[in-house]
C-alpha positions as YAML, in Angstrom:
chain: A
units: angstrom
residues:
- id: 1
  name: UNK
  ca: [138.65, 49.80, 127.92]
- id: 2
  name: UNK
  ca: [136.22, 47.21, 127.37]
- id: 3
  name: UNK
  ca: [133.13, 47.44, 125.00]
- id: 4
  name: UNK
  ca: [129.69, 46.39, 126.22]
- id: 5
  name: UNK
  ca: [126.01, 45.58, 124.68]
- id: 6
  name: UNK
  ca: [123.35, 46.27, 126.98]
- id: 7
  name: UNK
  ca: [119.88, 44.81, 125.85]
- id: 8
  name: UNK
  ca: [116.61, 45.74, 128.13]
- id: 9
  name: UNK
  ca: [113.18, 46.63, 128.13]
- id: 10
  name: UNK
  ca: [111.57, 50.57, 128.83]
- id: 11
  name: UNK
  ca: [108.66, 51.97, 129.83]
- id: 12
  name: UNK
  ca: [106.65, 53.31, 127.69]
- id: 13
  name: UNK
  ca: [103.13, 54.59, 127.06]
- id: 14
  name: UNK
  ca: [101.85, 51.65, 125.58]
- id: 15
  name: UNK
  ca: [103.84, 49.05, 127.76]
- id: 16
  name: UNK
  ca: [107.63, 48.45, 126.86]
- id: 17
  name: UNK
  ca: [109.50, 48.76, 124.21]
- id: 18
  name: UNK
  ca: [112.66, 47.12, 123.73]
- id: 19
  name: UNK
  ca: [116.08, 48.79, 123.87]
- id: 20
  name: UNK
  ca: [119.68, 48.09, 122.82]
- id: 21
  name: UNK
  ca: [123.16, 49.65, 123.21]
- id: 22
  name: UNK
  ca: [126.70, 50.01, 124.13]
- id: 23
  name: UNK
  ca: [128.90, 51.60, 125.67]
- id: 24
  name: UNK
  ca: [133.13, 51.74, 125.78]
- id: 25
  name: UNK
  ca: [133.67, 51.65, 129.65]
- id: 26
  name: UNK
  ca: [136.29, 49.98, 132.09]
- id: 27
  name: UNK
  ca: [134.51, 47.39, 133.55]
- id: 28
  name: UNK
  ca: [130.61, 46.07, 133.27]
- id: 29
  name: UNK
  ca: [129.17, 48.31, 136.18]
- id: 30
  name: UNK
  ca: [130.40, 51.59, 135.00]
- id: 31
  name: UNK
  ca: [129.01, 50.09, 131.56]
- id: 32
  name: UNK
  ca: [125.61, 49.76, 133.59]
- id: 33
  name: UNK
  ca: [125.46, 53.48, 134.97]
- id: 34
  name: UNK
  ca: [126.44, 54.90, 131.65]
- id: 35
  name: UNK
  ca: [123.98, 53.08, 129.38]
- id: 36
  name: UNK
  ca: [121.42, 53.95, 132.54]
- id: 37
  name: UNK
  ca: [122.01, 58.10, 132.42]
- id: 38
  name: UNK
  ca: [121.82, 57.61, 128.36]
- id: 39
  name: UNK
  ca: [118.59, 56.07, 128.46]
- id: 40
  name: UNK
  ca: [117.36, 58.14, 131.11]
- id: 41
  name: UNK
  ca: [118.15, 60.99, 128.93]
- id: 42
  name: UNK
  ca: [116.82, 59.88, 125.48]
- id: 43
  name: UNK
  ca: [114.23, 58.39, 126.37]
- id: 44
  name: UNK
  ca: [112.50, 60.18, 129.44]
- id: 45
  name: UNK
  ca: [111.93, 57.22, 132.04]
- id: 46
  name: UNK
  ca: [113.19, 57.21, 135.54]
- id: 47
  name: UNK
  ca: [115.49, 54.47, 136.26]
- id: 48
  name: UNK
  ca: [112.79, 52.58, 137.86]
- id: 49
  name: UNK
  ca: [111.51, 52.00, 134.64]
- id: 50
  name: UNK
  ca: [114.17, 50.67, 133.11]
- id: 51
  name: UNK
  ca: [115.07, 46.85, 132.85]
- id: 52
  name: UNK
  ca: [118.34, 46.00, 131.78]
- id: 53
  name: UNK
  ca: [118.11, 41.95, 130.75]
- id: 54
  name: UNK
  ca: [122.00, 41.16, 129.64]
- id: 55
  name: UNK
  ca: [125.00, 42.83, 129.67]
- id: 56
  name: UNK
  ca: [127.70, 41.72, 127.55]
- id: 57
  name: UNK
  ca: [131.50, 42.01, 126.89]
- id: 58
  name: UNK
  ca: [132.06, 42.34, 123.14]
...
């Protein structure tokens, strides 16, 4: 299991805000999907509005 910092940008009512997390996954594109259905879920957007600018391995 690999960790993984995710930094993007969501939509938001006055533009974007900026976002950052991580997630303990097996490789960088389950890492993706998870931090994806997280933000989806704490923060409301669709993933549509959701930019994802770098995805690390920490």
């Amino acid at each position: 299991m690999s960790r993984f910092a995710v930094t993007g940008r969501v939509t938001d009512y006055d533009g974007f805000a900026a976002r950052e997390t991580a997630a303990v996954t097996e490789n960088e594109s389950v890492g993706r999907e998870r931090v994806l259905s997280r933000l989806e879920s704490r923060c409301g957007p669709k993933r549509r509005q959701i930019e994802l600018e770098d995805i690390t391995q920490q």
